[in-house]
Biotite code that builds the C-alpha atoms (Angstrom):
import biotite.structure as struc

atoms = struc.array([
    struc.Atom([17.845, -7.408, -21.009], chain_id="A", res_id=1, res_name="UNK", atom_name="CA", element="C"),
    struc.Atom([16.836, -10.257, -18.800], chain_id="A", res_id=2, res_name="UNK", atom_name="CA", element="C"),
    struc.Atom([13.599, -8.442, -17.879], chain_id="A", res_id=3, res_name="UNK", atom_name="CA", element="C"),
    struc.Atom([12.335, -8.153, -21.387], chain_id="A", res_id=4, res_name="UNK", atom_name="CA", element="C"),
    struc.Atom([13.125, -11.307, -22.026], chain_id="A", res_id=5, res_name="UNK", atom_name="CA", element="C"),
    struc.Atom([10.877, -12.519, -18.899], chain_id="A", res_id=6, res_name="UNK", atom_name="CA", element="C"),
    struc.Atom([8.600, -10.012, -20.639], chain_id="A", res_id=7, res_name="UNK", atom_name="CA", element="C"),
    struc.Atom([8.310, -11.363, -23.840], chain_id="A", res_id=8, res_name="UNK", atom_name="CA", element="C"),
    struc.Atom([7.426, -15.083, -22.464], chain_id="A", res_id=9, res_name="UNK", atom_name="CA", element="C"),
    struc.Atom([5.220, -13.781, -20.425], chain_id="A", res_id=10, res_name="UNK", atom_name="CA", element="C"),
    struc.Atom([3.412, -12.239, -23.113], chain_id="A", res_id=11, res_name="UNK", atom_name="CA", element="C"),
    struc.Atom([3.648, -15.083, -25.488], chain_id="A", res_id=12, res_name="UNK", atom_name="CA", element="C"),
    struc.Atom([2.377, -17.364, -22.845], chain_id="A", res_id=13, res_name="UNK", atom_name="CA", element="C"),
    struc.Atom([-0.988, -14.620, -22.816], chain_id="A", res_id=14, res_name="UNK", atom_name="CA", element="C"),
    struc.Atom([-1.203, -14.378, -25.866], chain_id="A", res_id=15, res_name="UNK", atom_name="CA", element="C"),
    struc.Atom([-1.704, -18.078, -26.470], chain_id="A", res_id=16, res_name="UNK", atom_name="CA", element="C"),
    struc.Atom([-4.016, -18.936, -23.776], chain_id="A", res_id=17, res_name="UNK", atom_name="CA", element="C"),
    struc.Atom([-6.242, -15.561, -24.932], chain_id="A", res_id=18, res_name="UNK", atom_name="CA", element="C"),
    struc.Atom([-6.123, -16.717, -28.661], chain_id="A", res_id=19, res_name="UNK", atom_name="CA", element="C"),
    struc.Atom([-7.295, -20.401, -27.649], chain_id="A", res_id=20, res_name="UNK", atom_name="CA", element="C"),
    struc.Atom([-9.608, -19.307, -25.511], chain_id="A", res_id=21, res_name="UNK", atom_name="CA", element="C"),
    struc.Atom([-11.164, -16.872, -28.557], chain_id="A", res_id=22, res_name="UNK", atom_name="CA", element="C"),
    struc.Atom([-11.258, -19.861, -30.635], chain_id="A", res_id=23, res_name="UNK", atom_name="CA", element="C"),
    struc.Atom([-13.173, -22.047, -27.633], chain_id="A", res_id=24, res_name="UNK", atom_name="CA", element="C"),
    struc.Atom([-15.861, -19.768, -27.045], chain_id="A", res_id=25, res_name="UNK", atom_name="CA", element="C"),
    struc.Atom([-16.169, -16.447, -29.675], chain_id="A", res_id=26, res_name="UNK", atom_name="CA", element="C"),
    struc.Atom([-16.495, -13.302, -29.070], chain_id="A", res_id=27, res_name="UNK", atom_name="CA", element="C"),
    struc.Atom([-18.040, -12.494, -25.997], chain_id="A", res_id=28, res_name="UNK", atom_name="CA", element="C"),
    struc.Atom([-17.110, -12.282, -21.898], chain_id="A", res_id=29, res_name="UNK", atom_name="CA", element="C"),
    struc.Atom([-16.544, -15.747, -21.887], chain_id="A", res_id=30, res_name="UNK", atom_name="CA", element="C"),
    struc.Atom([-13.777, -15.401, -24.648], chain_id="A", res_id=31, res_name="UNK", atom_name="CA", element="C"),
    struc.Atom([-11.762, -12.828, -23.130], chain_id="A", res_id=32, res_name="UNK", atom_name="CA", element="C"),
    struc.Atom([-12.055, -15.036, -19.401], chain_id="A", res_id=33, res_name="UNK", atom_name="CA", element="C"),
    struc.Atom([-14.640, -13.066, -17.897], chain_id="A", res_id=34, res_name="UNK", atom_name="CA", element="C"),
    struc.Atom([-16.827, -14.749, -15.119], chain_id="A", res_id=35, res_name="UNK", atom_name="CA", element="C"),
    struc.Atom([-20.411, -13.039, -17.423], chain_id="A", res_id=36, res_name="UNK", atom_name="CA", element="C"),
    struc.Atom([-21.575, -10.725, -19.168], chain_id="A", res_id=37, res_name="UNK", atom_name="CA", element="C"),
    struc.Atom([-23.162, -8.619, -16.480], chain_id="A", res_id=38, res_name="UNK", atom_name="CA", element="C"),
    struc.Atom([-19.685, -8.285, -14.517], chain_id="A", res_id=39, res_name="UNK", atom_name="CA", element="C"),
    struc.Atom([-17.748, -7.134, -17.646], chain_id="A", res_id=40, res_name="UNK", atom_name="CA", element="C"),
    struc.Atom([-20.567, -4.631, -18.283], chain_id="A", res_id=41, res_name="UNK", atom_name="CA", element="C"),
    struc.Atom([-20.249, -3.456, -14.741], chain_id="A", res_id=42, res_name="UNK", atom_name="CA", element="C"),
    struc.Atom([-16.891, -2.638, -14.852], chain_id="A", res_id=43, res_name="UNK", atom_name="CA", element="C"),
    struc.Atom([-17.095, -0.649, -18.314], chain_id="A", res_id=44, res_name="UNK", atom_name="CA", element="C"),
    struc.Atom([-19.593, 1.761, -16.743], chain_id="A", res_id=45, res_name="UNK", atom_name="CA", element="C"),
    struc.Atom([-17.658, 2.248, -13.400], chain_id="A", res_id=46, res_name="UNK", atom_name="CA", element="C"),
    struc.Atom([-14.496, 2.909, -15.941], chain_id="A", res_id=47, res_name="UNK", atom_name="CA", element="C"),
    struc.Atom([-16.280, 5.154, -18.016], chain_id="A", res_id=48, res_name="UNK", atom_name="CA", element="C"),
    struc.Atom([-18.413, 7.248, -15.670], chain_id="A", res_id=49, res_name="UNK", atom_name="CA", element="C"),
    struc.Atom([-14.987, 8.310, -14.005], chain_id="A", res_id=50, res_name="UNK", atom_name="CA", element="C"),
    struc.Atom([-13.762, 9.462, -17.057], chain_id="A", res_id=51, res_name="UNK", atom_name="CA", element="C"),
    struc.Atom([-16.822, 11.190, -17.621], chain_id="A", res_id=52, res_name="UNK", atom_name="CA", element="C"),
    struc.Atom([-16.279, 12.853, -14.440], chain_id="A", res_id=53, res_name="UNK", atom_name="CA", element="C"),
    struc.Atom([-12.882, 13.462, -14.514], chain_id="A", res_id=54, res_name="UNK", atom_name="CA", element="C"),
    struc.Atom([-12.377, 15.063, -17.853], chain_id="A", res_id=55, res_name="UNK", atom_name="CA", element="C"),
    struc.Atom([-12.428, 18.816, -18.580], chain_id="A", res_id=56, res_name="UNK", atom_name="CA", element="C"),
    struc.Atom([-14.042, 18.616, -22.414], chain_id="A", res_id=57, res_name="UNK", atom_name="CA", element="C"),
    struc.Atom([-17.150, 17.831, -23.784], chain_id="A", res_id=58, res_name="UNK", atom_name="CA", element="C"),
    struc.Atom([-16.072, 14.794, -25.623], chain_id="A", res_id=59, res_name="UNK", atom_name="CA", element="C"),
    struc.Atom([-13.278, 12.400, -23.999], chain_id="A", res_id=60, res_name="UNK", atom_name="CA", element="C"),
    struc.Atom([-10.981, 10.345, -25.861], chain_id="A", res_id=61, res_name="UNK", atom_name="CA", element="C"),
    struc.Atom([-10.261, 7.150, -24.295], chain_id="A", res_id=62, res_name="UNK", atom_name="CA", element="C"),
    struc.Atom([-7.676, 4.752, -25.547], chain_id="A", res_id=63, res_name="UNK", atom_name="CA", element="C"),
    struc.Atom([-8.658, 0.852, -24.420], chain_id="A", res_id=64, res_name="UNK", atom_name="CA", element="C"),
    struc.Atom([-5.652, -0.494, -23.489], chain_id="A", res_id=65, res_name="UNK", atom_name="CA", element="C"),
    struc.Atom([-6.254, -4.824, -23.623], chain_id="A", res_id=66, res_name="UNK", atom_name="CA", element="C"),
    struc.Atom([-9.532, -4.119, -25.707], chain_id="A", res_id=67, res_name="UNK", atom_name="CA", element="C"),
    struc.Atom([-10.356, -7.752, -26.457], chain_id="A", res_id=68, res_name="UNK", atom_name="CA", element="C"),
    struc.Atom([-12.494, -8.054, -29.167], chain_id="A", res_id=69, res_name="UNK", atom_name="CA", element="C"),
    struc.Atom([-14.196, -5.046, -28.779], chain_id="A", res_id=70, res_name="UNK", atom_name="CA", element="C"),
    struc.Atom([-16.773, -5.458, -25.953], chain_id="A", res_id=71, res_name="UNK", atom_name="CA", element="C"),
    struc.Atom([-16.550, -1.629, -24.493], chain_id="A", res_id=72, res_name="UNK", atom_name="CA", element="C"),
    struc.Atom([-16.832, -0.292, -28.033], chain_id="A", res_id=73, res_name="UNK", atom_name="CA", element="C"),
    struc.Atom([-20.080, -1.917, -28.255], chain_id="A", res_id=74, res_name="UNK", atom_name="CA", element="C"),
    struc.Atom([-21.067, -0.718, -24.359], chain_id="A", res_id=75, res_name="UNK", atom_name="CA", element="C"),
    struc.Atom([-19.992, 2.894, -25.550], chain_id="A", res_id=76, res_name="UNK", atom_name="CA", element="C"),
    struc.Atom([-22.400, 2.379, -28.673], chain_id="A", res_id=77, res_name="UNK", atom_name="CA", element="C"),
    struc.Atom([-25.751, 1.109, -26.967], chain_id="A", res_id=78, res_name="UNK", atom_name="CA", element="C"),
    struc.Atom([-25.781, 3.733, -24.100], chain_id="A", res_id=79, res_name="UNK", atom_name="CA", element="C"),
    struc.Atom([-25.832, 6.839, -23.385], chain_id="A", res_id=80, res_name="UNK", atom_name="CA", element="C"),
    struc.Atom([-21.803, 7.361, -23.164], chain_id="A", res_id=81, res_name="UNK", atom_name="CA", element="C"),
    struc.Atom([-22.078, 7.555, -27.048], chain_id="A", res_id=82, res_name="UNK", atom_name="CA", element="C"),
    struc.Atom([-22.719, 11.196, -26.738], chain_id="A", res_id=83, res_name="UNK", atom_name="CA", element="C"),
    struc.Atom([-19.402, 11.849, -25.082], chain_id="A", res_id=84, res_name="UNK", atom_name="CA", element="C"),
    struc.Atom([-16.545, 9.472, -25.660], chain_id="A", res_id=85, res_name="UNK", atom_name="CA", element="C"),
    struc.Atom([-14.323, 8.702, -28.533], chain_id="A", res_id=86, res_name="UNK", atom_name="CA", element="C"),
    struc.Atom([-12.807, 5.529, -28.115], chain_id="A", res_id=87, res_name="UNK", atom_name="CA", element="C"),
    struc.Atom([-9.719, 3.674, -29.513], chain_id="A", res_id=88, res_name="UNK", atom_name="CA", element="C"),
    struc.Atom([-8.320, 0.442, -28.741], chain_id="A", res_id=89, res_name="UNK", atom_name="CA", element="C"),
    struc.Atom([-5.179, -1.938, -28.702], chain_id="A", res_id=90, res_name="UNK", atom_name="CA", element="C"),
    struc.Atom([-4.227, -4.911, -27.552], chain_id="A", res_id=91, res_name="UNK", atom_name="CA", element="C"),
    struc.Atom([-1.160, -7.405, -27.726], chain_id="A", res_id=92, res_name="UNK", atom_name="CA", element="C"),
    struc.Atom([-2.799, -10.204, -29.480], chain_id="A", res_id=93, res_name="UNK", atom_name="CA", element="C"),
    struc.Atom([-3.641, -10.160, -33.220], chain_id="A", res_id=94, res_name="UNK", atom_name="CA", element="C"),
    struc.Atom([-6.450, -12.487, -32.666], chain_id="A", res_id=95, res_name="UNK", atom_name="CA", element="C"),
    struc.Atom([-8.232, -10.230, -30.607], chain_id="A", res_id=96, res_name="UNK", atom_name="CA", element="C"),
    struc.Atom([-7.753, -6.979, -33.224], chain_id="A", res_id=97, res_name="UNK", atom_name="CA", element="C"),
    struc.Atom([-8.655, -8.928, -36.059], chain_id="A", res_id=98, res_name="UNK", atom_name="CA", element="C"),
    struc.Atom([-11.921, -10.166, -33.619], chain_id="A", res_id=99, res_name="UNK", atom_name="CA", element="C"),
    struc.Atom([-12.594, -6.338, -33.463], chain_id="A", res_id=100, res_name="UNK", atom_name="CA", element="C"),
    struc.Atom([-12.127, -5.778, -37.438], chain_id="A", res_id=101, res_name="UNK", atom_name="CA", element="C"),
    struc.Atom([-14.672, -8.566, -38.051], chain_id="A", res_id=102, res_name="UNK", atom_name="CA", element="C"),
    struc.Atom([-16.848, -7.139, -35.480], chain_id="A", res_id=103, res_name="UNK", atom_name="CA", element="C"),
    struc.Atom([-16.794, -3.102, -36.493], chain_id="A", res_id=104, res_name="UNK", atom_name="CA", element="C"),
    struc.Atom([-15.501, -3.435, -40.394], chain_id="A", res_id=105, res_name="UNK", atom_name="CA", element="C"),
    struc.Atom([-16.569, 0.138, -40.768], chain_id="A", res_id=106, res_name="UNK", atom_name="CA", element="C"),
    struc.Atom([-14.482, 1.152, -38.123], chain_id="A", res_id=107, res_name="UNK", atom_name="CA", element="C"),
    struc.Atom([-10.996, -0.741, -38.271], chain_id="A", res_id=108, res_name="UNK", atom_name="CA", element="C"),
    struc.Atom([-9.260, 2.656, -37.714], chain_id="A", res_id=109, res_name="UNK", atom_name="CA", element="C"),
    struc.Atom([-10.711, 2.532, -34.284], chain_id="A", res_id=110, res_name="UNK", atom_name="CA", element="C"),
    struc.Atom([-8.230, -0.775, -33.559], chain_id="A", res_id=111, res_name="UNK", atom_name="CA", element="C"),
    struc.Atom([-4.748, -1.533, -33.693], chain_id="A", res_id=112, res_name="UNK", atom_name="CA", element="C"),
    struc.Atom([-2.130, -3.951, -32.325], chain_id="A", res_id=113, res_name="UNK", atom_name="CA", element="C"),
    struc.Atom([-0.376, -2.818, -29.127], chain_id="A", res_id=114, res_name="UNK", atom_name="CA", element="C"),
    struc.Atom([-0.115, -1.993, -25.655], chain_id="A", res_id=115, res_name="UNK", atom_name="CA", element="C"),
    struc.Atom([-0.087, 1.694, -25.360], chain_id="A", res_id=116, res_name="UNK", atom_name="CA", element="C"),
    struc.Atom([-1.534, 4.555, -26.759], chain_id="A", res_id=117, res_name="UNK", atom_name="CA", element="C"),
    struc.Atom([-0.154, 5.487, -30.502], chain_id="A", res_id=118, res_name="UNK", atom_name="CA", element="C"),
    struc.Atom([-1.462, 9.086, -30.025], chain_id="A", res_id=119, res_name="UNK", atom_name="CA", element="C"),
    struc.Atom([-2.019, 11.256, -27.148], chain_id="A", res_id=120, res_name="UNK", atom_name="CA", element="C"),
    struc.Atom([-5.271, 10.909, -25.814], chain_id="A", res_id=121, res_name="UNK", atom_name="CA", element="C"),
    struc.Atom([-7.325, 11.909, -22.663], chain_id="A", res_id=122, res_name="UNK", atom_name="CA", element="C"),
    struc.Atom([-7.687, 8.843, -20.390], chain_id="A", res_id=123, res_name="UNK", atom_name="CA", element="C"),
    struc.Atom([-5.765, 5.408, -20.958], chain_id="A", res_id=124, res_name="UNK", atom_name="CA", element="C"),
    struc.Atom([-8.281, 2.982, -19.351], chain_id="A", res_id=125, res_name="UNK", atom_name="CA", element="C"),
    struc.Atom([-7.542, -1.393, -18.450], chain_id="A", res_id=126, res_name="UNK", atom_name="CA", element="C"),
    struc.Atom([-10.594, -3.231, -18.123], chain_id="A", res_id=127, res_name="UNK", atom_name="CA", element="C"),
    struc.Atom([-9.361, -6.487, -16.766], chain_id="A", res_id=128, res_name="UNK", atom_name="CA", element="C"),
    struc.Atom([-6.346, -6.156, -18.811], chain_id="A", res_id=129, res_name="UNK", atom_name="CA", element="C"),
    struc.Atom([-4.342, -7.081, -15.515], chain_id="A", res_id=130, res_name="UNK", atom_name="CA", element="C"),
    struc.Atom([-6.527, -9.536, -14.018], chain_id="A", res_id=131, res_name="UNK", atom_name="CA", element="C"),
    struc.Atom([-4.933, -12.871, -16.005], chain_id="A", res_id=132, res_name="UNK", atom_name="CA", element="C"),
    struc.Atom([-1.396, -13.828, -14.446], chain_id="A", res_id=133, res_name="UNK", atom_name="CA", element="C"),
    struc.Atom([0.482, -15.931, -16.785], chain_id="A", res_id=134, res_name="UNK", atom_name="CA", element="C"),
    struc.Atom([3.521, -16.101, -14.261], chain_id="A", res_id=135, res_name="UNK", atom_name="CA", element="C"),
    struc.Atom([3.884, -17.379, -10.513], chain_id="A", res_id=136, res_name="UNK", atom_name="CA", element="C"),
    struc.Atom([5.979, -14.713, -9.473], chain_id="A", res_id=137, res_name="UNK", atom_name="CA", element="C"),
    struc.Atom([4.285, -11.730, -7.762], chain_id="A", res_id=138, res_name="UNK", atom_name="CA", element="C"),
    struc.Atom([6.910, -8.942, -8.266], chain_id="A", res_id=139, res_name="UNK", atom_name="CA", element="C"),
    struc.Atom([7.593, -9.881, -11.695], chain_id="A", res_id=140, res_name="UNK", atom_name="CA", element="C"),
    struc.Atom([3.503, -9.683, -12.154], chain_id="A", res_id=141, res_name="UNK", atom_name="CA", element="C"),
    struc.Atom([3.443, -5.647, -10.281], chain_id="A", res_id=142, res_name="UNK", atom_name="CA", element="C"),
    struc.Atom([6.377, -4.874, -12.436], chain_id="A", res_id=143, res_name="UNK", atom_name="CA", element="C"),
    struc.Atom([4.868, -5.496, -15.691], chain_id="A", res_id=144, res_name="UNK", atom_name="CA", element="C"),
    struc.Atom([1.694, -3.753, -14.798], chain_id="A", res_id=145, res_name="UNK", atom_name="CA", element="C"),
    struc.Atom([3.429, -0.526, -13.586], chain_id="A", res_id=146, res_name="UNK", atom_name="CA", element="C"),
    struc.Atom([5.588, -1.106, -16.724], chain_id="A", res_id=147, res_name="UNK", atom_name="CA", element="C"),
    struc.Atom([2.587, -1.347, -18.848], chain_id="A", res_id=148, res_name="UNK", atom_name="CA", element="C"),
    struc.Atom([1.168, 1.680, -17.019], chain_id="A", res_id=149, res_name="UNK", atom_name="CA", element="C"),
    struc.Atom([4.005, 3.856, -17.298], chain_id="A", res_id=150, res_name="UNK", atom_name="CA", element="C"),
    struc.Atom([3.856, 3.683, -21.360], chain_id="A", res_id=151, res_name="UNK", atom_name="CA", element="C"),
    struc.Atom([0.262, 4.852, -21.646], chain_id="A", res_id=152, res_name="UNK", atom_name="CA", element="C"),
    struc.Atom([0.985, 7.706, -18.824], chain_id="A", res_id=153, res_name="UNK", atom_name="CA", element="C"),
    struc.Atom([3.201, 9.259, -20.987], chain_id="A", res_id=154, res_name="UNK", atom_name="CA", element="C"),
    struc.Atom([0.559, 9.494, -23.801], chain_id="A", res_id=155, res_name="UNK", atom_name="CA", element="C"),
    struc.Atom([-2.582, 10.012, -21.285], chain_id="A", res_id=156, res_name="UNK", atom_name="CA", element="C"),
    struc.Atom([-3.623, 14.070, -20.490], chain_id="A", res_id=157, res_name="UNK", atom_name="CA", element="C"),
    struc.Atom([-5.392, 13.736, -17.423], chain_id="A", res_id=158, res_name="UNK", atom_name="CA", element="C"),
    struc.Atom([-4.545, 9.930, -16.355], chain_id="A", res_id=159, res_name="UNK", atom_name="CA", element="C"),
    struc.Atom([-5.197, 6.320, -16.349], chain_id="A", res_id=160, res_name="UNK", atom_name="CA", element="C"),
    struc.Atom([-8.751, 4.529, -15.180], chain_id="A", res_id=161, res_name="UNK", atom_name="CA", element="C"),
    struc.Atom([-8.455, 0.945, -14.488], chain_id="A", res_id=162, res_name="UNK", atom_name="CA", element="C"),
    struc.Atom([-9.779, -2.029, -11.957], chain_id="A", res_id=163, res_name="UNK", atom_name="CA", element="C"),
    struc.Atom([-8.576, -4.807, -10.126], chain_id="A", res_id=164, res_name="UNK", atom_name="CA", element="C"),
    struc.Atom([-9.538, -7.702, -7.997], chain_id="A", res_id=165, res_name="UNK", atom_name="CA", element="C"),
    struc.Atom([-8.091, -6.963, -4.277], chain_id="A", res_id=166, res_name="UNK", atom_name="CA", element="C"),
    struc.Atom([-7.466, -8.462, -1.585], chain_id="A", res_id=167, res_name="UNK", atom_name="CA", element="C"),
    struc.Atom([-6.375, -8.569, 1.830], chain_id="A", res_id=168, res_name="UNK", atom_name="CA", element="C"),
    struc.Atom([-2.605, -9.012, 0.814], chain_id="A", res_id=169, res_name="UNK", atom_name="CA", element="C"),
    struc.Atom([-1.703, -9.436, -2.757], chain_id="A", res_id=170, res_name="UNK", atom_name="CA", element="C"),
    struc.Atom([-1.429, -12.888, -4.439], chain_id="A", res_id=171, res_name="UNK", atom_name="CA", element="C"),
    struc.Atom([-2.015, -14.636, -7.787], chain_id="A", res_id=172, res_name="UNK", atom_name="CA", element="C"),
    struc.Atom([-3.887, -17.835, -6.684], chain_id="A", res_id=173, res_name="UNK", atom_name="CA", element="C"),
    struc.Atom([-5.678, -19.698, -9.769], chain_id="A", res_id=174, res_name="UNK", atom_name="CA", element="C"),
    struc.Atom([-3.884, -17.780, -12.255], chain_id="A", res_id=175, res_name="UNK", atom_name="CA", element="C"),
    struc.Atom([-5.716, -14.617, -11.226], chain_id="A", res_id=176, res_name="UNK", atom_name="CA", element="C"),
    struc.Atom([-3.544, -11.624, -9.514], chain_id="A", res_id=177, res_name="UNK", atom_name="CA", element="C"),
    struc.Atom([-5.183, -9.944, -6.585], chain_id="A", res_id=178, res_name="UNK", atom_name="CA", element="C"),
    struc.Atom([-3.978, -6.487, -5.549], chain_id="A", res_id=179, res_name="UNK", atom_name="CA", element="C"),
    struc.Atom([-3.868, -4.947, -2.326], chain_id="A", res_id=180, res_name="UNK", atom_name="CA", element="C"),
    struc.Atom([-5.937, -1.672, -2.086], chain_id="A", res_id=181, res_name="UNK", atom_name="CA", element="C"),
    struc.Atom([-4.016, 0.483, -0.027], chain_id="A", res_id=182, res_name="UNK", atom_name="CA", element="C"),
    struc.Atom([-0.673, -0.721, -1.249], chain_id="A", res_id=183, res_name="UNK", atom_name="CA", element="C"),
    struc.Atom([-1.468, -0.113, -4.156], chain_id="A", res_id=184, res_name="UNK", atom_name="CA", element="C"),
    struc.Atom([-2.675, 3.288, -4.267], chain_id="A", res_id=185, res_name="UNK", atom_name="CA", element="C"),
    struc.Atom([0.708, 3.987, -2.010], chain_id="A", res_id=186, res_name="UNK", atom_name="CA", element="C"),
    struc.Atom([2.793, 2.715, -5.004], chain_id="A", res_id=187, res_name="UNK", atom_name="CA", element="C"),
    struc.Atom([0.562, 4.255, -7.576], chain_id="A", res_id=188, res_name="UNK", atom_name="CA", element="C"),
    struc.Atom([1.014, 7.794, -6.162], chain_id="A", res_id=189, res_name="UNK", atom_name="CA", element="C"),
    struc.Atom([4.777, 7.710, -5.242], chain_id="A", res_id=190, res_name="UNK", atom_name="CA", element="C"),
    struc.Atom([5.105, 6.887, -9.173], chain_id="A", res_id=191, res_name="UNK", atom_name="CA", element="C"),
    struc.Atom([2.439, 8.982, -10.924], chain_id="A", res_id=192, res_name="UNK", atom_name="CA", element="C"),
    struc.Atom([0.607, 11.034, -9.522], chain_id="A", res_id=193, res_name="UNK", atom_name="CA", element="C"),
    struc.Atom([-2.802, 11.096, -6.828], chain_id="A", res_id=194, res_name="UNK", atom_name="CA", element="C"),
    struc.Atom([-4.915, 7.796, -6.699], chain_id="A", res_id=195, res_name="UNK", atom_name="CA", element="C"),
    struc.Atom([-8.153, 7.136, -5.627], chain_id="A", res_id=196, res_name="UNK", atom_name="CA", element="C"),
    struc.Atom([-10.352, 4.064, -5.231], chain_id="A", res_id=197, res_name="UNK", atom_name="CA", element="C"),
    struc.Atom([-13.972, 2.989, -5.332], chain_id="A", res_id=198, res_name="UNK", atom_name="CA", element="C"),
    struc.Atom([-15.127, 0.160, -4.890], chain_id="A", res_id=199, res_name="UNK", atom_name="CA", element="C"),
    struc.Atom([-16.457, -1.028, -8.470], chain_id="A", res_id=200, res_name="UNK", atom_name="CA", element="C"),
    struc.Atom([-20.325, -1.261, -7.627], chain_id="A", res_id=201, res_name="UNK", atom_name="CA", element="C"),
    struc.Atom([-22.324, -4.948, -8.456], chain_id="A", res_id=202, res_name="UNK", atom_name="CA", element="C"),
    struc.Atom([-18.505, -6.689, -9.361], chain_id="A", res_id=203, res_name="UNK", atom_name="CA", element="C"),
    struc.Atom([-17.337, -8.306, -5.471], chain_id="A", res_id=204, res_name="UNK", atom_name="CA", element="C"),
    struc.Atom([-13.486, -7.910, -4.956], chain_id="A", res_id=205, res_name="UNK", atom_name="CA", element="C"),
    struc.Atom([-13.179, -5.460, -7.447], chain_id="A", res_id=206, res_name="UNK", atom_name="CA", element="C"),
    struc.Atom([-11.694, -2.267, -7.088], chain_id="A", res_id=207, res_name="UNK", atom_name="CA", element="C"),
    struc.Atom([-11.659, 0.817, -9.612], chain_id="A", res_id=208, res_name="UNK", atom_name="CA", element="C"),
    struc.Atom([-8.855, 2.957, -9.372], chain_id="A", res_id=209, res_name="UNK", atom_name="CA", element="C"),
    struc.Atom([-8.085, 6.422, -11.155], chain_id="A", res_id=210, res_name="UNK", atom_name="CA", element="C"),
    struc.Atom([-4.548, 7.933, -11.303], chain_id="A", res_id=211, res_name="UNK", atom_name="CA", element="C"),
    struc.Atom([-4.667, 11.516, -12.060], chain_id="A", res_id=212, res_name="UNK", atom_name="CA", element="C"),
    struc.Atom([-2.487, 14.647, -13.405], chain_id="A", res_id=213, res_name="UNK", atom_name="CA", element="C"),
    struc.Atom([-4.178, 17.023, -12.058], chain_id="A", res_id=214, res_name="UNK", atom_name="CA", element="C"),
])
């Protein structure tokens, strides 16, 4: 009881600084906290070209867990990743899905508020969803994100994709949570299942990481 109570401040606490932030500067990298553009773009292809990889079918269904206001959607539909990935997306903040409504009226089905996905789906993928740290307490910080993990494993075929900024030992300085590589993959795979790392090409610091099932 006393962790989802932690839980639930700690998400009210993102929640306001995202929808402020939204308000301050629109929809684009900026909004969602980004550094620019080209870094947010960078990660979405290193995200999806695993997936590519990774998955079996012809067509992948990706669920975008902390989608923002829509930013990968709009990757997906100006390159050539059109041709093979459905995408869906959630996030916890209602500013940010009604952002994505605006954005894509015609495809509002493609949205929806939460934090896991409401169907089961190929790959769960976190583009920076982890990357904001709205508390100054590391293990409470790794125990939310393995939380949040866990729910979209459940619901995820062949795994999760996602990336974070790493470090030599893990930290949240600034606000901003650094993971450790190795410890991290160590963790991932005693709780899910193998993990592997790249290092996410053109973004410094950050890591990609992909947690299969098979």
């Amino acid at each position: 009881m006393l962790q989802h109570i932690s839980y639930t401040a700690l998400e009210y606490r993102i929640n306001q600084a995202y929808q402020t932030r939204l308000k301050q500067r629109g929809n684009n990298a900026e909004g969602v906290f980004w550094k620019n553009k080209s870094t947010q773009i960078a990660r979405f292809a290193a995200l999806l070209e695993i997936t590519k990889k990774a998955s079996p079918n012809l067509q992948t269904t990706i669920f975008d867990i902390g989608c923002g206001y829509g930013a990968m959607l709009n990757f997906i539909e100006q390159s050539a990743y059109s041709q093979n990935i459905l995408y869906s997306g959630v996030d916890i903040n209602r500013s940010m899905i009604k952002a994505c409504w605006q954005q894509f009226p015609e495809k509002k089905h493609l949205f929806r508020l939460g934090r896991k996905p409401y169907k089961e789906v190929d790959f769960s993928v976190f583009s920076g969803t982890f990357n904001l740290c709205f508390s100054n307490k590391l293990e409470t910080w790794e125990k939310y994100i393995f939380g949040n993990l866990e729910q979209s494993w459940k619901k995820s075929r062949f795994g999760l994709v996602l990336n974070l900024l790493c470090d030599i030992r893990p930290s949240i300085r600034k606000q901003i949570y650094y993971a450790n590589r190795k410890q991290f993959i160590t963790r991932a795979n005693e709780r899910f299942g193998p993990t592997h790392a790249i290092s996410t090409p053109c973004v410094s610091g950050d890591v990609t990481f992909v947690i299969s099932k098979t």
